[in-house]
N, C-alpha and C positions, 0 to 999 in steps of 0.2 A: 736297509731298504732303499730303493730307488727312488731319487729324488726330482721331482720335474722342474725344468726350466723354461723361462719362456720363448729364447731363442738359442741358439748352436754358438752363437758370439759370449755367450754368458757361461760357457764349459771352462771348468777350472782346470789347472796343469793335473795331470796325473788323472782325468776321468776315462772313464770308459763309457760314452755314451749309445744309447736308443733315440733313433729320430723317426717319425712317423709319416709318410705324406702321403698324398692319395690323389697328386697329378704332376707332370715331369716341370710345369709351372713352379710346384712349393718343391721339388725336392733341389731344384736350383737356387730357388732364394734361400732354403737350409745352408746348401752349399755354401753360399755368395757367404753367409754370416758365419760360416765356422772359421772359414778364410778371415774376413773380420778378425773373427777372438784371436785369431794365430798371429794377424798385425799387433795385436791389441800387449799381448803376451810377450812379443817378441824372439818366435818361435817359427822356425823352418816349416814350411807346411809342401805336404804329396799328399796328391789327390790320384788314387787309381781307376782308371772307365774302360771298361770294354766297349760305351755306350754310342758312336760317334753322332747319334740323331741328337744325343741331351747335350753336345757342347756349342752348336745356336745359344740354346739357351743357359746355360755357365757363361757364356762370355756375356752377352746379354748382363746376368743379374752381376759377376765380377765387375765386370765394366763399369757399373752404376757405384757399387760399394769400393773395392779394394782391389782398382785395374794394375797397382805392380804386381800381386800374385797371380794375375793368370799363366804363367808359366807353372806354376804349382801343377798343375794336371800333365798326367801322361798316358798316354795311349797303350795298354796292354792287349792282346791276343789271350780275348777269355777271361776268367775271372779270375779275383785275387786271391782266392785258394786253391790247394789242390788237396786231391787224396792222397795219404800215405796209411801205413801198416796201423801208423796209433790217430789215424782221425785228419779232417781237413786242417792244412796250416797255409801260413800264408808265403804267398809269392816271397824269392828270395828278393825282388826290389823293394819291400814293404821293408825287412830285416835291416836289412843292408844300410836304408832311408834312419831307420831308428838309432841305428846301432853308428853310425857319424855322428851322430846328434845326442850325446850321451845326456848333454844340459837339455833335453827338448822337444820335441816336436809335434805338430798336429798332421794327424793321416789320418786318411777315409780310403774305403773300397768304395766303392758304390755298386759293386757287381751281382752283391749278392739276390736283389730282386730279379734279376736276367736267368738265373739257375733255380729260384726259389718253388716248388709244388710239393705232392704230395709226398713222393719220391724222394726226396735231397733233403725235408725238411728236419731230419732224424739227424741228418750228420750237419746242416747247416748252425742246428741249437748245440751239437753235441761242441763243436768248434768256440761260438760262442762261451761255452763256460769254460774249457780250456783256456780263452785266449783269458776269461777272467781271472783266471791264478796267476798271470804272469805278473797280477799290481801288487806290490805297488811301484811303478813307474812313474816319472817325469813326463812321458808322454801324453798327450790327448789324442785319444780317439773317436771317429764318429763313424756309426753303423745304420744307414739310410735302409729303412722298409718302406716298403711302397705298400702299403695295409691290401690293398685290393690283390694281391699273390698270394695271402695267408688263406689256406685253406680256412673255410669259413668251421667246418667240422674239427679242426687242428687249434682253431683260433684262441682259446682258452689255455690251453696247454701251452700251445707256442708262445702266449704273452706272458704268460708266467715266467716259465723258462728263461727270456730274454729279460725280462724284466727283474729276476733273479741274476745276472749276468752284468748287471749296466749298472753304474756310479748313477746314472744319471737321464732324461729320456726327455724329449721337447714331441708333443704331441702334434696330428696335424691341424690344423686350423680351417681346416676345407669344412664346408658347412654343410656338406652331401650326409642326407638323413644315417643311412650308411657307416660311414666314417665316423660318426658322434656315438651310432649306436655301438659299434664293434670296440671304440676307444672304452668302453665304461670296465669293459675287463681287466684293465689295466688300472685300474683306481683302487683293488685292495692292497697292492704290495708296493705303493707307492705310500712315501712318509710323508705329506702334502699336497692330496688329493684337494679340488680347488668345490669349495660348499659345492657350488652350480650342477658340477658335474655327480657330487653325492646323493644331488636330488634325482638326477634324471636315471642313475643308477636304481634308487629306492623302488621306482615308478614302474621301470622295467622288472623288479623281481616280481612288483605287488598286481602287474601284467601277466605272471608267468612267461614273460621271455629271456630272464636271468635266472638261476637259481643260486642261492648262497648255502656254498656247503657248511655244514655243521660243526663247529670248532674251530673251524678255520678260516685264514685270512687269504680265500680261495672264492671265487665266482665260476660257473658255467653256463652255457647256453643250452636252452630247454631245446627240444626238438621244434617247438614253435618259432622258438629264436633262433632259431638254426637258419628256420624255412624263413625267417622275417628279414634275416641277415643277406640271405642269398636275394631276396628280392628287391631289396633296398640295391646291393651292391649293381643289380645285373636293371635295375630299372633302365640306365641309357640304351642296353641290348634290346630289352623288349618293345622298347618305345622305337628304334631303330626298326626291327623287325616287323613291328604293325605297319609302319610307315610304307615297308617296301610288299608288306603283303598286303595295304590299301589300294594300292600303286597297281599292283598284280590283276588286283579285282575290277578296280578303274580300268584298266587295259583291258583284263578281259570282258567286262560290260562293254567295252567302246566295239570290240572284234564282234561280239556276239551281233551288237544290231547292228553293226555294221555285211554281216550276213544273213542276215533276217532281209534288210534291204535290199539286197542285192537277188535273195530268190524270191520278192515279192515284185521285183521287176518286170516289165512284159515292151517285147518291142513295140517300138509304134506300127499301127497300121498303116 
């Protein structure tokens, strides 16, 4: 089973991990600390982005932690897979990075949330357990999800899957109702799920917005928790949206008397 850690710097040689964030803030400071464990180790670290908006902030949180490896990052055109006949594999500069490095190395994509929906998410998981037969390896890996791209209806399925996949998985820490709620699926196939989060798991079966399947070491989301997931997630949209359709209303009230006054007008005598 997969084991949680508490940061990306604490990933042992040869893992395969899952990392969970849920704002381009924590998926840099993930970053910044797997860089860390790669100092730490003594191990070559590539870091792949198609991202250029998230390296402000990589340099940023490197800079604070472990600024000789900011050259570890390199700029690709697109993501770090591609399709072929038996499934997505990875870019040949990932191989290539590995395969000099026989004693070693730490590598991330970071791409796969830029490609990640309903669509891609078949072959995105199919790639994942693939790339899990290749261990056991010297290498460390880290596989950055950004939780808010997981189809919320997929959501169960696809944490399972990845989390059948991964040596290892560091959760995110974002406090968003949301993120805490959708993390609890992840707590049956992990071997040291943390008490706090077994409770709040309980609460939501004993809610009806979990359901625990029968015999198994398997959680799902009830159609309530489906709907509870989507609203939690999309709360900053609708609070955005009221705003501008408050905005709307404001405006149009101000227009409306504003021609009320205007044909209650009469010229002077």
């Amino acid at each position: 089973m997969m084991r949680l850690i508490g940061a990306p710097e604490e990933l042992p040689a040869g893992s395969h991990s899952l990392s969970l964030y849920a704002s381009p803030r924590e998926a840099a400071d993930q970053m910044a600390s797997f860089l860390k464990g790669a100092r730490e180790l003594g191990q070559p670290a590539l870091v792949l982005t198609d991202n250029d908006s998230m390296m402000p902030l990589y340099r940023e949180a490197v800079a604070q932690t472990v600024p000789e490896l900011m050259d570890s990052f390199r700029r690709i055109p697109g993501s770090h897979t591609y399709e072929t006949p038996e499934g997505r594999r990875p870019v040949p500069a990932a191989l290539e990075f590995a395969a000099s490095h026989p004693e070693g190395a730490s590598l991330c994509g970071d791409t796969i949330p830029s490609i990640l929906n309903r669509n891609s998410l078949a072959s995105v998981l199919a790639y994942e357990d693939w790339f899990d037969t290749l261990r056991p390896f010297y290498h460390r890996g880290l596989c950055p999800y950004d939780l808010g791209r997981i189809p919320v209806e997929r959501a169960p399925e696809a944490l399972e899957r990845l989390a059948g996949a991964h040596t290892h998985a560091v959760l995110s820490n974002d406090p968003s109702p949301g993120v805490r709620f959708l993390q609890l699926l992840v707590l049956p196939h992990v071997e040291n799920p943390p008490s706090e989060h077994l409770g709040w798991l309980a609460q939501a079966v004993e809610y009806g917005l979990i359901q625990e399947e029968p015999g198994e070491r398997s959680v799902g989301l009830t159609p309530r928790g489906a709907d509870f997931a989507r609203a939690l997630f999309h709360l900053p949209e609708y609070a955005r949206r009221a705003d501008e359709l408050a905005r709307r209303r404001q405006r149009s009230g101000t227009d409306r008397d504003a021609a009320v006054e205007r044909r209650t007008e009469r010229p002077e005598e």
